[in-house]
N, C-alpha and C positions, 0 to 999 in steps of 0.2 A: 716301143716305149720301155723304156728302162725304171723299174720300181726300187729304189734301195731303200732299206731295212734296216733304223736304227734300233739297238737294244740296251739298255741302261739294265743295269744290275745294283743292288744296294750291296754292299759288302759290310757286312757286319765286322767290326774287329773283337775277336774276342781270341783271349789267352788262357787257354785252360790250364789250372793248377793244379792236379791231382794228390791225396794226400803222399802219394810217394817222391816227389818234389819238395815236400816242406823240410827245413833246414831242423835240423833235432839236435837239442842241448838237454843236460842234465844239470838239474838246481837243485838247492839242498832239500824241496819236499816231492821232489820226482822228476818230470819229464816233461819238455816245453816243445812245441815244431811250430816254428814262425812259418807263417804264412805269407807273409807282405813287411815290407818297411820300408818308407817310402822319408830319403832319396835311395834309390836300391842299395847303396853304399853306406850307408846308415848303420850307426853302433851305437847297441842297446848299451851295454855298460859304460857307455861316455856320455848318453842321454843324448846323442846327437841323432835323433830323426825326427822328423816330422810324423809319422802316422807309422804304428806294429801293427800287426794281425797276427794272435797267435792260438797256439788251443793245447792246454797241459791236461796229464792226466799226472793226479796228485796222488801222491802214494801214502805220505803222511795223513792223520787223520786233522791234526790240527798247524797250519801253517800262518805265519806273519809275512803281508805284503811288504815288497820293498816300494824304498819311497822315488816317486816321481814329482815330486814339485817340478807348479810349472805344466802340466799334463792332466788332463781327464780322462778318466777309466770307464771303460763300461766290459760287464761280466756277465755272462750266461750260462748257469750251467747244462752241459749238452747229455752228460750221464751221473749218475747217482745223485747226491744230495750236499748241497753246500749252504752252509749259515755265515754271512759275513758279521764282526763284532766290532761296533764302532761305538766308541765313549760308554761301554757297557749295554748299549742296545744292540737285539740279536735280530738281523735280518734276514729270514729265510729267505734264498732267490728262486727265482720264478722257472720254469723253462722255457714262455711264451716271454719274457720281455726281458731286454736290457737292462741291467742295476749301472746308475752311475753315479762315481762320486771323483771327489779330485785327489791326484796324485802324493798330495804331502798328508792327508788324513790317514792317521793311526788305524790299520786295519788287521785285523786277522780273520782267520775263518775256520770253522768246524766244518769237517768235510767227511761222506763216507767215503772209505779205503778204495781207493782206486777212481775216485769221482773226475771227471774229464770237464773242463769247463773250457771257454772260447772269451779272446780278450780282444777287445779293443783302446789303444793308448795315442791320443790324441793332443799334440804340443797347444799348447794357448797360444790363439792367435789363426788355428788352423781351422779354416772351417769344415766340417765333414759330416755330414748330416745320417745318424744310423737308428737302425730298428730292422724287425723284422716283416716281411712282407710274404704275401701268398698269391700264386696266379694274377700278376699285374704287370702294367704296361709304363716301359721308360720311354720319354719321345723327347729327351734333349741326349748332347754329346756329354755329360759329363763324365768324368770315369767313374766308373762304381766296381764295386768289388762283391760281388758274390759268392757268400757261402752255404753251403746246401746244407739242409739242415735234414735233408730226406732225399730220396732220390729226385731231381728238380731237370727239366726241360728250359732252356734256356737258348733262345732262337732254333729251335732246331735239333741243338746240338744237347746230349745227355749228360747232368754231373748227378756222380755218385756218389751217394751221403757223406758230407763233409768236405766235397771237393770244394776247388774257389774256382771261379772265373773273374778274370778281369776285362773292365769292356772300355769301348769310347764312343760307340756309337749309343743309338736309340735300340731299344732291346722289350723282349715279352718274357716274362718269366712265368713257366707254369710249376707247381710245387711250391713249397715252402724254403725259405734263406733268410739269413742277414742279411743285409744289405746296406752297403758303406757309400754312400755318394758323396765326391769331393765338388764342395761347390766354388764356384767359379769366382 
């Protein structure tokens, strides 16, 4: 009698993006390294993408947003301290949650010297569902984009504070991230 032995594997997709991958530009208050922009061919200075990911470390102590009409921001800062200034209100941000506001609002910000923050820029129209999450569980394909906000376990596989992973499948995150999911 012959017994054959089928074995199914789940293959997880995921694309690790380590911060030595990120693309690095210089703007007039320091230093920007995109992490994602999505169509991959996508330019920032012509406003033509759909979704940035990016994370500057600001050199200036006081800097003015450029405008994104059109687009939805959200900003976290990841080190030192940043105050956003809209219509004369000062918004201290958080480092546990996402600050959002929209793209054509008059923004500046007081920031200390060297303060690093993490960006999300989101076209109108696009839907993208973000925050950050801890030790949880993804059980649809959508793509999400994972950034590690600590050292984070991520099916398995290790990211190193501030890495990204991008996924398709269903996934377990242990540790702490943002996390970008584009919905369907």
């Amino acid at each position: 009698m012959c017994l054959l032995c089928f074995c199914f594997f789940i293959i997880i997709i995921m694309i690790p993006l380590p911060q030595s991958t990120y693309k690095t530009t210089t703007w007039k208050g320091g230093v920007t390294r995109q992490i994602f922009i999505s169509p991959a061919d996508g330019d920032l200075s012509a406003r033509q993408f759909d979704v940035r990911i990016s994370s500057a470390i600001i050199d200036d102590v006081q800097s003015d947003f450029s405008d994104f009409t059109g687009f939805t921001r959200y900003i976290l800062p990841l080190e030192g301290e940043i105050t956003l200034i809209k219509e004369g209100r000062h918004v201290t941000l958080s480092h546990n949650a996402l600050y959002e506001f929209e793209g054509d609002e008059k923004v500046s910000s007081e920031n200390t010297q060297g303060a690093v923050d993490f960006n999300i820029i989101v076209r109108h129209g696009i839907s993208v569902e973000v925050g950050i999450m801890e030790d949880a569980a993804f059980t649809d394909n959508r793509r999400t984009i994972v950034f590690a906000l600590e050292k984070c376990i991520v099916e398995g596989e290790t990211l190193s504070k501030h890495d990204t992973a991008l996924l398709d499948e269903p996934f377990s995150l242990k540790g702490k991230a943002v996390i970008a999911r584009f919905m369907e």
